[in-house]
C-alpha positions as CSV (number, residue, x, y, z in Angstrom):
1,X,91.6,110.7,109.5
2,X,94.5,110.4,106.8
3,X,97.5,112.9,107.8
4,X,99.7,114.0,104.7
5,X,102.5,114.4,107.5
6,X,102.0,110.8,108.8
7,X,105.5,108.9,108.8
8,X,107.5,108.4,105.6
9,X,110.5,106.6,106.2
10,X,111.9,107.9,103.4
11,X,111.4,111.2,103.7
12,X,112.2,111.4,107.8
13,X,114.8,110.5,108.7
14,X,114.8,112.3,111.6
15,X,111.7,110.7,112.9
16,X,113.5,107.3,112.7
17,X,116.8,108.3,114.7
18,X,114.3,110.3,117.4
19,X,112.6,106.2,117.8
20,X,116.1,105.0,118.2
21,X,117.2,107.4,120.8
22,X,113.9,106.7,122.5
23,X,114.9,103.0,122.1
24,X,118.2,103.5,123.4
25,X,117.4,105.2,126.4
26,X,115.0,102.4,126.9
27,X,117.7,99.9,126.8
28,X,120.2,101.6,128.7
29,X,117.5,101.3,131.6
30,X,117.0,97.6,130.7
31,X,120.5,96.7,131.2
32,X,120.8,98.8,134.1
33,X,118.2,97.2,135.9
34,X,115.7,100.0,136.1
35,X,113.4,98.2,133.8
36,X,112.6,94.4,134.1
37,X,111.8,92.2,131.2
38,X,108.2,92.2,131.6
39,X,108.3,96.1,131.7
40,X,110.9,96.2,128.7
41,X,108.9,93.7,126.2
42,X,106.1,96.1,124.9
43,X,108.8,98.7,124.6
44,X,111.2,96.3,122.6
45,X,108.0,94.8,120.9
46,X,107.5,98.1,119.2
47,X,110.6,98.6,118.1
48,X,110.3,95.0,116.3
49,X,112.7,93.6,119.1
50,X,111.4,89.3,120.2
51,X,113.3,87.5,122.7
52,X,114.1,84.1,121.0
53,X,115.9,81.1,122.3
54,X,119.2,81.7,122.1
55,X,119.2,85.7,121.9
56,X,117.4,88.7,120.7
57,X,115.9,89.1,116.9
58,X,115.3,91.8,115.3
59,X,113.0,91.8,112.7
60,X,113.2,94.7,109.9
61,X,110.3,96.2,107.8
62,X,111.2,95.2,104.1
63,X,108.1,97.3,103.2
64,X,105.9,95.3,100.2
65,X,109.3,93.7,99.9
66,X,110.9,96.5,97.8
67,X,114.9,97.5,98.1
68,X,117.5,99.3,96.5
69,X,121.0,98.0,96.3
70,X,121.9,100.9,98.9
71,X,119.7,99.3,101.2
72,X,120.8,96.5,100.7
73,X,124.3,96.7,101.0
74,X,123.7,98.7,104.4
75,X,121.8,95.4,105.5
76,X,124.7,93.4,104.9
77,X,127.2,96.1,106.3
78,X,124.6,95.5,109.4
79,X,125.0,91.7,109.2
80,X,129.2,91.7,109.5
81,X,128.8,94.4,112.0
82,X,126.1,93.5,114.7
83,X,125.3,90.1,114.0
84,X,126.7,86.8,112.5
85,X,127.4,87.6,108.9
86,X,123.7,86.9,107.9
87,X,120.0,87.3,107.9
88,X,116.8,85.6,107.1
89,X,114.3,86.6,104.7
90,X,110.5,85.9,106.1
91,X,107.5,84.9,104.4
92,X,105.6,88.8,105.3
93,X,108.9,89.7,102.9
94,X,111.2,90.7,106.0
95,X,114.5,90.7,107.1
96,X,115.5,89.0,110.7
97,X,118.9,89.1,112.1
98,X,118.9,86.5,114.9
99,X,121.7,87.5,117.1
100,X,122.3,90.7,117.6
101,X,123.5,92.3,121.1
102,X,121.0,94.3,122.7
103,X,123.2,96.9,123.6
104,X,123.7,97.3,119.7
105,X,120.3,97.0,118.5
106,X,119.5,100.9,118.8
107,X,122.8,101.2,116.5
108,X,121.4,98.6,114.5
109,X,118.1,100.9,114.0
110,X,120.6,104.0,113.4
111,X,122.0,102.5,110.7
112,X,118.4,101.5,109.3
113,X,117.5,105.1,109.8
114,X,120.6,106.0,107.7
115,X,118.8,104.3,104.1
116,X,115.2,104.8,105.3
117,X,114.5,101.2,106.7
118,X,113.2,100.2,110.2
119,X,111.3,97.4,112.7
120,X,108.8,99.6,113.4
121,X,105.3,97.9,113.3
122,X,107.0,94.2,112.6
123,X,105.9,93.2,115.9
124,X,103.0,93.7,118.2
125,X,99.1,93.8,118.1
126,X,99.4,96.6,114.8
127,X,99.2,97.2,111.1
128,X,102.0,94.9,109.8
129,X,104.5,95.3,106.6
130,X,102.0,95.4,103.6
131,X,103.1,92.5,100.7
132,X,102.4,92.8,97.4
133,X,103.4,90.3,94.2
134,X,107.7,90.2,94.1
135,X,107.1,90.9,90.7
136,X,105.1,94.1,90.8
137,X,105.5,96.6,87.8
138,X,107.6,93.8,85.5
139,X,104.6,91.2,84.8
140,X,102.5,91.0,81.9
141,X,99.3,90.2,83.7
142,X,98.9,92.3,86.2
143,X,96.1,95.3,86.1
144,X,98.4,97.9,87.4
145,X,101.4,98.4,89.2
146,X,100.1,97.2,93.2
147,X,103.5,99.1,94.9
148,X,101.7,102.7,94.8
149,X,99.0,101.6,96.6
150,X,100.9,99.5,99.3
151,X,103.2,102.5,100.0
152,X,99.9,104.4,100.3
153,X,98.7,101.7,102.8
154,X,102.2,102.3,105.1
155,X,102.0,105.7,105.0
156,X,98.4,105.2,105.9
157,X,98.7,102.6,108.7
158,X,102.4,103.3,110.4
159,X,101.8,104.9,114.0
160,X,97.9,105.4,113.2
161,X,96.7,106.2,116.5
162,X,93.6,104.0,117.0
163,X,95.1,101.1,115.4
164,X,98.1,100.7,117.6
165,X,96.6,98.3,120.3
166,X,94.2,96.2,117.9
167,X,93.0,92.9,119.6
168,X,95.8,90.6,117.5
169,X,98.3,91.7,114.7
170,X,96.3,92.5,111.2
171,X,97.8,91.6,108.0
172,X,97.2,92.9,104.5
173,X,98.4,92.1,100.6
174,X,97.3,93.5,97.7
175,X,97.6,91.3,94.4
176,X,97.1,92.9,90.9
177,X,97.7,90.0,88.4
178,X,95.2,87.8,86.7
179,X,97.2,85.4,88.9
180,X,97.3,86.0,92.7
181,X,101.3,86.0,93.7
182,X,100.3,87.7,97.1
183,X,98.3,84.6,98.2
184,X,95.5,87.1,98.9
185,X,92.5,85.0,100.9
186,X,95.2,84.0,103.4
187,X,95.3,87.5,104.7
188,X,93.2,89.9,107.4
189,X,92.5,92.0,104.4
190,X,93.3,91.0,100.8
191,X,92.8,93.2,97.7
192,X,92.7,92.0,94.1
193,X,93.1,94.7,92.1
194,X,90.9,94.8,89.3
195,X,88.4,97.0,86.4
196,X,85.1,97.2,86.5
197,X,83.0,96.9,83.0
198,X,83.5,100.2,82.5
199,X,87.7,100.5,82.4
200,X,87.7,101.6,86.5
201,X,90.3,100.6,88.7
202,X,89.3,99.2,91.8
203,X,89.5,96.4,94.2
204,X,87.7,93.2,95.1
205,X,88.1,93.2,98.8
206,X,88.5,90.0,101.0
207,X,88.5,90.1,104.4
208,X,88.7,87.4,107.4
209,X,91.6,84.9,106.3
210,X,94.9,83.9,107.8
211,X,96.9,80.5,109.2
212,X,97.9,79.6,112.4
213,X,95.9,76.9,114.9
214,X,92.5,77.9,113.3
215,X,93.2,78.4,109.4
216,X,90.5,80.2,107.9
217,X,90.6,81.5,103.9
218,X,89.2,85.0,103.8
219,X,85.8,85.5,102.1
220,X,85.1,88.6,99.7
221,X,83.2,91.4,101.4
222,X,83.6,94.2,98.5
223,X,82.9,92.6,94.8
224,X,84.3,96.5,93.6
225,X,86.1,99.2,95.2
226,X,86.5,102.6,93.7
227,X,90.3,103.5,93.8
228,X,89.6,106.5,95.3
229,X,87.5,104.9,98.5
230,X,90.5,102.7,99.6
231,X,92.1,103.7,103.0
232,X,88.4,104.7,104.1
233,X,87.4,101.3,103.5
234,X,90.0,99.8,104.9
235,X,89.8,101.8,108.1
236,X,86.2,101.0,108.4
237,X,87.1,97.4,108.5
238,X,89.9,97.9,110.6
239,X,87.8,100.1,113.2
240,X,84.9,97.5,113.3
241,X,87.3,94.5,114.0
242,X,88.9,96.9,116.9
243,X,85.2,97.1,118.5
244,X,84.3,94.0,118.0
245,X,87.4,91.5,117.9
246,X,87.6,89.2,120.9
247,X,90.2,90.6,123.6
248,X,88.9,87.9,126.2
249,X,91.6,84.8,124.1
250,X,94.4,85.9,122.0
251,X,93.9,82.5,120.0
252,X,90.8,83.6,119.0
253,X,91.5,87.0,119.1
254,X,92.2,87.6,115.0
255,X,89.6,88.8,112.5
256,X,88.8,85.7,111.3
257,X,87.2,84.4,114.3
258,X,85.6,87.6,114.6
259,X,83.7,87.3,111.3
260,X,83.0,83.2,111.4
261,X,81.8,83.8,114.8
262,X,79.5,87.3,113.7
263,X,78.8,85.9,110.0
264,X,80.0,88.0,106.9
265,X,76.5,89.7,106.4
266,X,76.6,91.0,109.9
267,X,80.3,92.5,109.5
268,X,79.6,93.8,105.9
269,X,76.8,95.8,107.3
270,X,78.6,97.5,109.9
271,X,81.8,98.2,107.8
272,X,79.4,99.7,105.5
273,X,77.9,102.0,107.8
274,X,81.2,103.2,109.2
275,X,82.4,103.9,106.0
276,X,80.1,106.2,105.2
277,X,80.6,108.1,108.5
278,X,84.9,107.8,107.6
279,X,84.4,108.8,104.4
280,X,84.1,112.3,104.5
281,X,87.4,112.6,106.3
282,X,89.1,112.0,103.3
283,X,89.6,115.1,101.9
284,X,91.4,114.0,98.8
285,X,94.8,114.1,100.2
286,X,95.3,110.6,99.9
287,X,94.3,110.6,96.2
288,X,97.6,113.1,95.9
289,X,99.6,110.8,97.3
290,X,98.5,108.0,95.7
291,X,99.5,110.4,92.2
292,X,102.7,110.8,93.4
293,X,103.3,107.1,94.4
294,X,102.2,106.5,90.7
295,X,105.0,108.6,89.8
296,X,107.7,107.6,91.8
297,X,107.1,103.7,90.9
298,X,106.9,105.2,87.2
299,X,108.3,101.9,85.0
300,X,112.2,102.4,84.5
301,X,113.8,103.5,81.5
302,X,113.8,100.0,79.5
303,X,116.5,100.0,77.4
304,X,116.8,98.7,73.6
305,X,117.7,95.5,72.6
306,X,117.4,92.0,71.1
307,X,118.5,88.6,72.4
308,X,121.2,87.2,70.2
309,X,123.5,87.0,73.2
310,X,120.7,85.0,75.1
311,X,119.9,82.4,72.8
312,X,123.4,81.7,72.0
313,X,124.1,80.9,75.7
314,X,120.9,78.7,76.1
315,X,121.8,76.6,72.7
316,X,125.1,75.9,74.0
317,X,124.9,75.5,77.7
318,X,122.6,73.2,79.5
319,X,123.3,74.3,83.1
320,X,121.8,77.6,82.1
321,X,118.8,76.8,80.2
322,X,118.0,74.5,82.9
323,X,118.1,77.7,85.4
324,X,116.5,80.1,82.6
325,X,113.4,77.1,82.6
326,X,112.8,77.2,86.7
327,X,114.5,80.5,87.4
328,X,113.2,82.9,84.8
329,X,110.2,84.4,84.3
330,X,108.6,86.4,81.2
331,X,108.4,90.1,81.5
332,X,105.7,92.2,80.1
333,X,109.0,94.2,77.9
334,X,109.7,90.4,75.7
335,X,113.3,91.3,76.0
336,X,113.6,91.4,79.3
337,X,113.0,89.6,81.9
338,X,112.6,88.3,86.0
339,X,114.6,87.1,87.5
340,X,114.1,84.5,91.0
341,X,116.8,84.2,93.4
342,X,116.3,81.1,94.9
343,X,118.4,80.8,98.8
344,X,117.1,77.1,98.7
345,X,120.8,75.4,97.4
346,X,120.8,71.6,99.0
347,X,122.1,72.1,102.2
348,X,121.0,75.7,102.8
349,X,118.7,77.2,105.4
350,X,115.6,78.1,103.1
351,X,115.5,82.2,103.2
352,X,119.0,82.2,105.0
353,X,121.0,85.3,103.1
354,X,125.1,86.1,104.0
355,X,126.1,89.2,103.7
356,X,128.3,89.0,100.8
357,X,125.1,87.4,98.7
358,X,123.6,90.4,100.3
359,X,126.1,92.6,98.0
360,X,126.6,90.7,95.3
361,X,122.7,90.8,94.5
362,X,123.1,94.6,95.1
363,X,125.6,94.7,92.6
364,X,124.0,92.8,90.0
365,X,120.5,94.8,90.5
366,X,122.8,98.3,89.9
367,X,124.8,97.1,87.1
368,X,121.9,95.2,85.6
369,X,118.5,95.4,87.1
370,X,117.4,99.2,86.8
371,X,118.7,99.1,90.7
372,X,115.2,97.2,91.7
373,X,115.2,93.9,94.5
374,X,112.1,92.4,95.6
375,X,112.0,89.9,98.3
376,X,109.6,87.1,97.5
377,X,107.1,85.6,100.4
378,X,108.7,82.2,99.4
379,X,112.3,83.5,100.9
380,X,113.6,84.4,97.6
381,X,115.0,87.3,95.8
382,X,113.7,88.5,92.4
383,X,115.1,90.8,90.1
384,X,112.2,92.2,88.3
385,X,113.8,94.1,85.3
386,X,117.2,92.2,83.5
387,X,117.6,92.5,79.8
388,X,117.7,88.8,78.4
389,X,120.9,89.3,76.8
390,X,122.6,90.5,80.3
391,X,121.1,86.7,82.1
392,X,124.3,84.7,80.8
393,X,126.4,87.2,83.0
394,X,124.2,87.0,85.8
395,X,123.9,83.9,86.1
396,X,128.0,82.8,85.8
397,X,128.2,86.2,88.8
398,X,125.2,84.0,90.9
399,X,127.0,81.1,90.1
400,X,130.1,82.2,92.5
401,X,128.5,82.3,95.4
402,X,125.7,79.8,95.3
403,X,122.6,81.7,94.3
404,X,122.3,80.3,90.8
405,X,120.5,77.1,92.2
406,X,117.9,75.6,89.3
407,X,115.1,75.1,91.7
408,X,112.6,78.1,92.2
409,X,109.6,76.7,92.3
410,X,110.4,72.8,92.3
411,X,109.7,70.7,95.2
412,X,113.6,71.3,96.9
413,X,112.2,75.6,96.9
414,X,110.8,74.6,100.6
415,X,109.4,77.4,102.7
416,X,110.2,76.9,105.9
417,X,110.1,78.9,109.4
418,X,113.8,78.9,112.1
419,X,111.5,76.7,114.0
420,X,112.9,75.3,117.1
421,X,116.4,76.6,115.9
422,X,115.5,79.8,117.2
423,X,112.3,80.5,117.9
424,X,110.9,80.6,121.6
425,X,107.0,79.2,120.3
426,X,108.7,76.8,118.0
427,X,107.9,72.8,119.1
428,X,110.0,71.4,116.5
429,X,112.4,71.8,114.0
430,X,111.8,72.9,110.3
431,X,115.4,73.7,109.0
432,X,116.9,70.0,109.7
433,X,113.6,68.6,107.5
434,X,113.5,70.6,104.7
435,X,117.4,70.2,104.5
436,X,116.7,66.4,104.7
437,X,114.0,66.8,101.9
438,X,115.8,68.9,99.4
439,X,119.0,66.8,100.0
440,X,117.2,63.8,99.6
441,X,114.9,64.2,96.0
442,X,118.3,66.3,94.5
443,X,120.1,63.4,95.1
444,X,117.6,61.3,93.6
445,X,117.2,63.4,90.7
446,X,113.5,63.6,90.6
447,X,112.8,67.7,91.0
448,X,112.8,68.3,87.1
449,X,110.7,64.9,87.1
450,X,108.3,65.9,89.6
451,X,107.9,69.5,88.3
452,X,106.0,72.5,89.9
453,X,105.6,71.4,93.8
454,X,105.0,73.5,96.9
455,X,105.9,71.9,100.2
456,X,105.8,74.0,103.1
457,X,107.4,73.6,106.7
458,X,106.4,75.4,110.5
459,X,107.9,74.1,113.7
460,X,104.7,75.2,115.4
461,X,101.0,75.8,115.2
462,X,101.5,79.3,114.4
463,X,102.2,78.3,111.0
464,X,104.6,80.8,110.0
465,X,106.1,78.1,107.4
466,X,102.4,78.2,106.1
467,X,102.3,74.8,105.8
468,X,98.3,74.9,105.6
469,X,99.3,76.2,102.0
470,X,101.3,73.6,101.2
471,X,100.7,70.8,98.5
472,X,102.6,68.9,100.7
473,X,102.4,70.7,104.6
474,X,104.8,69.5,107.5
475,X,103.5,70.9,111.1
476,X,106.0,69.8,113.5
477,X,104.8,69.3,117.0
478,X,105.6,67.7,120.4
479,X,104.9,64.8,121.4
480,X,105.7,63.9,125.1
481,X,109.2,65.2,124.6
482,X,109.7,64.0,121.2
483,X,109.2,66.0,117.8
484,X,106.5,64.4,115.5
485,X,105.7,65.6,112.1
486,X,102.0,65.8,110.8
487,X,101.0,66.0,106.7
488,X,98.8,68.1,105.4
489,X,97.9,67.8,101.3
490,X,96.2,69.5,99.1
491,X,96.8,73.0,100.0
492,X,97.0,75.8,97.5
493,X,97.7,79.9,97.8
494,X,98.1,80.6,94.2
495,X,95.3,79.6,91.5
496,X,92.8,78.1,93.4
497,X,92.9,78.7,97.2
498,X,92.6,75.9,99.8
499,X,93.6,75.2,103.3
500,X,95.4,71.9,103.1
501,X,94.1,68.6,105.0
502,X,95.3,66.5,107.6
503,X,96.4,63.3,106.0
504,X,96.6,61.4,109.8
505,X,98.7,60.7,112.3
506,X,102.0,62.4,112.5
507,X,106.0,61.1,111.9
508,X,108.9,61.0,113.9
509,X,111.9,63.3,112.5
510,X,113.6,60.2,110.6
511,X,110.4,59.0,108.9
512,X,109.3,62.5,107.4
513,X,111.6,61.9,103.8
514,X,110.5,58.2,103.4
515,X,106.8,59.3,103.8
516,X,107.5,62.5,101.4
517,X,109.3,59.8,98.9
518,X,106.4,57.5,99.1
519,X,103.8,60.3,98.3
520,X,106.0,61.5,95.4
521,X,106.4,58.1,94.0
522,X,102.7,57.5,93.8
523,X,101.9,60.6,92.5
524,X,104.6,59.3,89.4
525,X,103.0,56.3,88.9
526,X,99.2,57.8,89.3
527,X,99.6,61.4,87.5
528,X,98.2,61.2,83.5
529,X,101.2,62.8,82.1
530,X,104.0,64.9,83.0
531,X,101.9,68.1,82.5
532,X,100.1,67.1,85.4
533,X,101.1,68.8,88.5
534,X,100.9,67.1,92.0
535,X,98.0,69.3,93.2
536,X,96.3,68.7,90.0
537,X,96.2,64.9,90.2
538,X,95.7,65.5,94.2
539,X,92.4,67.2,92.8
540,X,91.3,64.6,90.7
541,X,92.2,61.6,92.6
542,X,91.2,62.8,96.2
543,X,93.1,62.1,99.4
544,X,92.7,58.3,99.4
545,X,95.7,57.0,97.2
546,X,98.4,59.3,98.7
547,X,96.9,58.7,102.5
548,X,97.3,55.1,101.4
549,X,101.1,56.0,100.1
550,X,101.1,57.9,103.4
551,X,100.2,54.7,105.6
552,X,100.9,51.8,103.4
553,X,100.1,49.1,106.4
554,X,97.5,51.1,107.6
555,X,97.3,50.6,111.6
556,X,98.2,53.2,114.2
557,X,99.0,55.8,111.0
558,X,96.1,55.8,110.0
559,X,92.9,58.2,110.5
């Protein structure tokens, strides 16, 4: 049943520092001995605490990806402070510091507490961070404004008493443009919001996807939605998967497995059923809150303008109508606009963040972004609402410390997870090959040439990279000792959804870039004209001539 009082991290405070001084006695007895690992790990689990290679993580709830620069300068303050000067932006749109002192993390979650962040719920077999489209509210496409009802969602889900030992973490995202930004059927639940014929908000309702060793794209199991019938539904779902997901294998332990192994029709029936008995529980109180979600994500106050000052700078300097081309987006005000923070410079660690970017981009969002950040699920930062005529100044401040890279989107924009880096699961590196990769096609010059490309890395089967998304997908593995890299192509999030194929056998480290440069270079030579993207001519063409690309002599590639 939905609770008004249910946890606001906003507007408790108090809550938040009680869960750190839980936390902290709980780590006190860790250190002291009183508590051994095994005994600790749920404890630190819930408190969004992993125990990676090298040293704790702590990964922080960004929730649907939304910050304001106060947040985000106490982020950075946390960086310098507890960890290494840095953090690392995830593809569920959160924030990861990888080397923090235990004895400091309930500090860490002190300061959190402080601007109304957390890590609670980022680990653990729960309801995790809700994402939404990065640019949510600012483009032109979109039904309505998806934030309202993703806050509604974490209010809904945070602590929610029968959903706090599910059989395997559940994962929602809510998309509201014409285009999906949210990479919806990848998800436990996706929503699409939507209108019916007769002007009604509601939302198509897909249930059953997600990556990892068995990738599965969700399937719809609501055409339509009434606004109003939202959490209901979704706890219906939720409390059918609890009964009846597997608890037996943790591999097979997600939703997805649950409905390909029970069949769609079979699930739909019972989620129906318990909706109807969950309904009436909701007495109405979560329509008020979703009225004053509406209201607090009420569009800013966009000021007046033209673009005189804009089009002077893009007439007269190249560098910067190169970045307004990749980096820029249109906004549904025509002068203003996004824009995408790309932390993919050649060289970088894709969704690695220092703390004095951290401030700077806080900076730039109060002085000239209506004080709005999103993070991205690509690793990137977008400023949703900038006046065009304010993007020369922007760019020149971005410029200064890296961030005004020319690349979002291009094939050198490379998701890619710590891999074995950091990460205890982790069976092979991802940072080392997409450095390799962007270093190698920027020196080449071919990004612009190429055009809009999506390669994405994981240095496991998890697949928190999402290479199955990829165009181009690189799963690194191991292979008696040795890392080997396997292909995937043909994978797509956005416009038309589809779990990337395995092209054949895998590469060691030093042959990944050739085999990526050979792919590349036939898609040049086979594409019809430079309007034609790589997954477009991947879709015409078929796997053959990039396998062959792939495999050029054939042999023990092959397959």
């Amino acid at each position: 049943m939905f609770d008004v009082q249910t946890f606001d991290a906003e507007q408790d405070q108090a809550y938040l520092h009680h869960r750190s001084a839980q936390f902290r006695d709980q780590v006190a007895r860790r250190l002291d001995g009183s508590l051994t690992e095994a005994e600790f790990r749920p404890l630190r689990l819930m408190n969004g605490v992993y125990l990676q290679l090298h040293a704790y993580m702590l990964r922080i709830a960004i929730p649907y990806g939304s910050l304001n620069p106060g947040q985000m300068r106490q982020l950075a303050m946390i960086a310098d402070r507890w960890d290494r000067g840095y953090g690392h932006w995830t593809t569920r749109t959160n924030l990861q510091f990888h080397w923090p002192k235990l004895v400091d993390i309930p500090d860490m979650l002190d300061a959190l507490a402080d601007v109304g962040l957390h890590a609670i719920q980022t680990s653990g077999n729960t309801i995790r961070n809700t994402t939404t489209d990065a640019f949510a509210g600012a483009a032109a496409d979109e039904v309505t404004d998806p934030r309202p009802y993703a806050e509604l969602i974490r209010k809904w889900s945070t602590d929610h008493a029968e959903f706090q030992f599910l059989p395997r973490k559940f994962k929602i995202a809510i998309s509201a443009g014409a285009e999906d930004r949210a990479v919806v059927p990848a998800h436990d639940i996706g929503l699409r919001l939507r209108r019916n014929d007769a002007g009604e908000i509601g939302f198509q309702v897909w249930v059953g996807g997600g990556l990892g060793r068995t990738p599965l794209l969700g399937q719809v199991i609501r055409e339509f939605l009434p606004e109003a019938d939202l959490l209901p539904y979704l706890e219906a779902i939720i409390a059918v998967y609890n009964l009846s997901g597997r608890r037996d294998n943790k591999y097979k332990a997600r939703i997805k497995i649950t409905v390909a192994e029970r069949g769609l029709d079979v699930i739909r029936d019972e989620v129906e059923a318990e909706f109807l008995l969950r309904r009436a529980a909701f007495t109405g109180a979560d329509e008020a809150l979703l009225d004053h979600y509406r209201r607090r994500f009420a569009a800013p106050d966009f000021a007046p303008g033209g673009t005189a000052v804009f089009d002077a700078a893009l007439a007269s300097n190249p560098a910067f109508h190169s970045w307004v081309d990749t980096n820029v987006s249109a906004h549904r005000v025509p002068h203003y606009a996004s824009i995408t923070v790309t932390l993919k410079a050649p060289g970088a660690t894709p969704g690695d963040c220092t703390s004095d970017q951290m401030r700077l981009l806080a900076d730039l969002a109060e002085k000239y972004g209506h004080s709005d950040l999103r993070i991205a699920h690509d690793q990137n930062v977008v400023l949703p609402h900038v006046r065009r005529d304010d993007l020369p100044a922007v760019y020149a401040a971005l410029r200064e410390l890296d961030l005004a890279t020319a690349n979002a989107g291009l094939l050198t924009d490379i998701i890619a997870c710590p891999g074995m880096d950091y990460c205890t699961l982790a069976t092979a590196r991802s940072i080392p090959i997409a450095q390799d990769i962007a270093a190698h096609f920027r020196e080449k010059g071919l990004e612009d040439e190429i055009g809009r490309m999506n390669i994405r890395i994981s240095g496991c089967i998890n697949a928190c990279g999402h290479h199955h998304l990829g165009h181009i997908g690189i799963l690194g593995l191991d292979r008696a000792g040795v890392e080997n890299y396997q292909i995937t192509l043909g994978g797509d999030g956005y416009d038309i959804p589809a779990i990337g194929q395995r092209a054949g056998a895998g590469f060691p480290a030093e042959e990944v870039v050739p085999a990526i440069d050979r792919v590349m270079a036939a898609y040049l030579e086979l594409r019809e004209d430079a309007s034609e993207r790589f997954i477009d001519a991947y879709r015409r063409l078929g796997p053959a001539p990039f396998k062959a690309a792939l495999y050029p002599e054939g042999g023990r590639h092959a397959g």
